[in-house]
C-alpha positions in Angstrom: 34.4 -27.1 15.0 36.0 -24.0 14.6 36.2 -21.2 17.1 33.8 -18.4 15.8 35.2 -15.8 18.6 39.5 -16.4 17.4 38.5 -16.7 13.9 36.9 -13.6 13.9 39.7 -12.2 15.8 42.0 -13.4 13.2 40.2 -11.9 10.5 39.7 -8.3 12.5 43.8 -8.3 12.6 44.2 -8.7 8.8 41.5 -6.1 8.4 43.6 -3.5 10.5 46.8 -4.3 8.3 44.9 -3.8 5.3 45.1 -7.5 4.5 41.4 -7.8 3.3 41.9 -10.8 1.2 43.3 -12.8 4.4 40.5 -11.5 6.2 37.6 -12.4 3.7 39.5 -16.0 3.5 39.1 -16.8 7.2 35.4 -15.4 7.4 34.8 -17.8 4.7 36.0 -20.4 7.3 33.1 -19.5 9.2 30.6 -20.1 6.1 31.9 -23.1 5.0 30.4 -24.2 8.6 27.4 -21.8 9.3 25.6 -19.6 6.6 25.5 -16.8 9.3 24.3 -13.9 7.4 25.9 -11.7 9.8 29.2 -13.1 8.5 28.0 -12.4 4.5 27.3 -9.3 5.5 30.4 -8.2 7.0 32.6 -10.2 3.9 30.0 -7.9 2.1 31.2 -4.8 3.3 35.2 -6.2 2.8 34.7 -6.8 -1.1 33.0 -2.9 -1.0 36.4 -2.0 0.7 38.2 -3.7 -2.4 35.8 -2.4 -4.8 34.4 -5.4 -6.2 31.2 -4.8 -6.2 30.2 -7.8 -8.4 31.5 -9.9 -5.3 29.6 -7.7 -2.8 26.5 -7.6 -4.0 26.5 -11.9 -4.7 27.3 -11.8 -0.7 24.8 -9.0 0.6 21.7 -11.4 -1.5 23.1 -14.5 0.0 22.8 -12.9 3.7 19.4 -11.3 2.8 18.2 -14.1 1.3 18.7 -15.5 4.9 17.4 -12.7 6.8 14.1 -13.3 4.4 13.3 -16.7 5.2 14.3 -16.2 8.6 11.3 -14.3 8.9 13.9 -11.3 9.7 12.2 -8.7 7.2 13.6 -5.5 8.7 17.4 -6.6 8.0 16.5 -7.9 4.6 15.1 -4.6 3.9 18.0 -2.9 5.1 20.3 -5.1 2.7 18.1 -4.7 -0.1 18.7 -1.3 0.4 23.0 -1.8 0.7 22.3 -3.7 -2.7 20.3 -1.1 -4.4 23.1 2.0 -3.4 25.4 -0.1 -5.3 23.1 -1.0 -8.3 19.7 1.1 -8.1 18.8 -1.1 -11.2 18.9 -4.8 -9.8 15.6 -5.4 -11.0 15.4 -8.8 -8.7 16.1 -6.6 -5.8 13.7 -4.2 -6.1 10.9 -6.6 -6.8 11.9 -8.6 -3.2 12.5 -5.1 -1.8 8.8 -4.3 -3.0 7.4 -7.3 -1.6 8.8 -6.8 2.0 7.8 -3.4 2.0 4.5 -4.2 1.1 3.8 -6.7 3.3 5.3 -4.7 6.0 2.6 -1.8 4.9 5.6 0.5 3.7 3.3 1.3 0.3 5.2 4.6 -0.2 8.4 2.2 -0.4 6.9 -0.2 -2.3 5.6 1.6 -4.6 8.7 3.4 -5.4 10.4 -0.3 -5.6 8.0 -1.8 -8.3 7.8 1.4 -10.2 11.7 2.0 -10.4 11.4 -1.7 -11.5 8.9 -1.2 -14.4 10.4 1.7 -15.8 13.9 -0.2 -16.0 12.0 -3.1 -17.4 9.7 -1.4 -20.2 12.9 0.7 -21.5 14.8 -3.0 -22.1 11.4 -4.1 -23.5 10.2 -7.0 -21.1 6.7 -6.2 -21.2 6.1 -9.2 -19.9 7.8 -9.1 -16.7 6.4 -5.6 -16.4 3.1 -6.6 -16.2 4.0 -9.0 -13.8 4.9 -6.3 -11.6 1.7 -4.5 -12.2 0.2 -7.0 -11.1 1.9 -7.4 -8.0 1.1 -3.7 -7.2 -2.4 -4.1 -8.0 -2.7 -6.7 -5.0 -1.3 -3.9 -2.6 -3.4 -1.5 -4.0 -6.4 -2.9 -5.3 -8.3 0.5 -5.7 -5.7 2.2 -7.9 -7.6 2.2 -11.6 -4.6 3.6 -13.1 -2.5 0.3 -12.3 -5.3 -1.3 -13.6 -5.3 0.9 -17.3 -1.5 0.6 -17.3 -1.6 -3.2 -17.0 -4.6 -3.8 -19.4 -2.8 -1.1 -21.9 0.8 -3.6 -21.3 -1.6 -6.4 -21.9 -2.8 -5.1 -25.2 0.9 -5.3 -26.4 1.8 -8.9 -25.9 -1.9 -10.0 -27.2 -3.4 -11.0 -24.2 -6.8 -9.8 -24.6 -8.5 -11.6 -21.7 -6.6 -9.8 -19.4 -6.7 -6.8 -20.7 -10.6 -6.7 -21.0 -10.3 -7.8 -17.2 -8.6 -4.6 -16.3 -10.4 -2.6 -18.2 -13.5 -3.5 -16.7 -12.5 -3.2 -13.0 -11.0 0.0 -14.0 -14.4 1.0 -15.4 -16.5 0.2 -12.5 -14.2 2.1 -10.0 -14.7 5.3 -11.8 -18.3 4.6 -12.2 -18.8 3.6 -8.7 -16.9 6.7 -7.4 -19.3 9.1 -10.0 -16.6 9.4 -12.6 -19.1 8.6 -15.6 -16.8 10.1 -18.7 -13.8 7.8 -17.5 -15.8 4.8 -16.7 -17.8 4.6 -20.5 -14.2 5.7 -21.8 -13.1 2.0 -20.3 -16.3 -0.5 -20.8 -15.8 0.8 -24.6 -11.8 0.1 -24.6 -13.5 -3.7 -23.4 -16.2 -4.1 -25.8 -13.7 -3.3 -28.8 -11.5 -5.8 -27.1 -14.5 -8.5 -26.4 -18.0 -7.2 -28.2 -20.1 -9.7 -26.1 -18.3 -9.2 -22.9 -21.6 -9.2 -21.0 -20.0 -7.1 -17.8 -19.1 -4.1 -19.7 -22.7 -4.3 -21.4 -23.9 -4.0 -18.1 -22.1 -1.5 -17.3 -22.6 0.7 -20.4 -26.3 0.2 -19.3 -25.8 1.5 -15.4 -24.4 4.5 -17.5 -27.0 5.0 -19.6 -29.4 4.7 -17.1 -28.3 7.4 -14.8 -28.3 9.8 -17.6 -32.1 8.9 -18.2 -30.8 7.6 -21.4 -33.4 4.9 -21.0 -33.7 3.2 -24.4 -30.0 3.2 -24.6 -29.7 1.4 -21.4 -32.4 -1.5 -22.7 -30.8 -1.6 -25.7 -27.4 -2.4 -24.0 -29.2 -4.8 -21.5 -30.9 -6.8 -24.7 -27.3 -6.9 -25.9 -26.5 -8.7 -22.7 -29.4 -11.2 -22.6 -29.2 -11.9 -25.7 -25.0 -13.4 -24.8 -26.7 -14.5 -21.9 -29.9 -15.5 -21.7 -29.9 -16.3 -18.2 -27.6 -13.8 -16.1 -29.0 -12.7 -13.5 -27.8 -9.4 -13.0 -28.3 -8.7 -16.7 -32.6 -10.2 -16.0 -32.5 -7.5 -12.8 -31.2 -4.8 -14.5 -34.1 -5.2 -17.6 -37.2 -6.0 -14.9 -36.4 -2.7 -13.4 -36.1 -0.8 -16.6 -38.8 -2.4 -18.7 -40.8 -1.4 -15.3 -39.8 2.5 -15.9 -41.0 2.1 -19.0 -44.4 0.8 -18.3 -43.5 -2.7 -19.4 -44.3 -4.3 -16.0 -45.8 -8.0 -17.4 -42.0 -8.0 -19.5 -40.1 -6.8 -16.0 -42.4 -9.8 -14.3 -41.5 -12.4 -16.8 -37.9 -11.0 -16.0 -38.0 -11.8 -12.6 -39.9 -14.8 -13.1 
């Protein structure tokens, strides 16, 4: 087993003489023993010295990479960060730089990670993998509607219409919950041109109605419902209380019933 300390020592005297490629060759002693990410990191920082950043980077991901499944988040965020001032558009990076910073409750960081991503992404046309992202973001902040729009809008593009009326609808509902009626119709109609019998956004379009005292709009859209889905419950609810407003109490009762 090698000595770690005189290795090391070895490898500090090449570095002083400028003899980086001696030095990086006995650190790699090391490795070929321990995967130390100290070690990466330091061979890291002799490539950066040599200007070969190609070889840097490789090194800095192999010690973060470490540092990650170490459970040591703090250092891997700090190397993400060594990787990213060499290439701000390692897509890879910023995505596991996004992750750590979310789960570490840096949302600011995070936020600014996955969106530098996307934008990088979306400009070499992987839609795809930039809806992934979206989605990743949208599980760190599940009450943002506009990650919501921009992923059901991404969705839209690469023809996957079930997700896309998914968004949509969640979207909808925010605004709708939070009194935003314009934006919230705006969004159940983008879903029922997507999916004219999605019974949610029916429902919804009928909660709208409603509170404008649009009344026999908000049947209508509620009949619309039943008639997909005879038996959802929300949908029977919704009518019973209506057809009561109306007078029609023995239809609300049958509702109910």
């Amino acid at each position: 087993m090698l000595d770690k300390t005189a290795v090391t020592k070895i490898a500090q005297k090449h570095i002083e003489k400028g003899e980086i490629d001696k030095a990086i060759a006995e650190l790699q002693k090391l490795l070929a023993e321990e995967h130390d990410p100290n070690i990466y990191n330091t061979i890291g920082d002799l490539y950066l010295r040599k200007k070969e950043t190609e070889n840097a980077i490789e090194v800095f991901k192999k010690a973060a990479d470490i540092f990650r499944e170490g459970g040591f988040y703090l250092k891997a965020i700090a190397l993400y960060k060594k990787i990213l001032n060499i290439n701000p558009s390692d897509v890879p990076t910023l995505i596991l730089s996004g992750e750590l910073n979310a789960g570490r409750g840096l949302t600011g960081n995070a936020s600014e990670n996955f969106s530098t991503a996307v934008d990088i992404l979306l400009k070499g046309g992987s839609t795809e993998k930039a809806l992934d992202i979206y989605k990743k973001m949208i599980k760190v902040f599940p009450s943002n509607a506009a990650l919501k729009i921009k992923a059901a809008e991404l969705s839209v593009k690469i023809g996957y219409t079930e997700g896309a009326v998914k968004e949509y609808i969640e979207a909808a509902t925010h605004y709708l919950d939070n009194g935003v009626t314009d934006k919230a119709q705006a969004f159940y109609h983008k879903a029922i041109e997507l999916d004219p019998k999605n019974v949610a956004a029916l429902l919804g379009l009928g909660r709208i109605a409603e509170r404008q005292n649009n009344i026999e709009q908000a049947l209508e859209y509620l009949k619309n419902a039943l008639s997909i889905a005879p038996g959802n419950s929300n949908a029977l609810l919704a009518y019973s209380s209506l057809a009561a407003k109306t007078g029609n109490t023995e239809e609300g009762r049958q509702c109910l019933i």
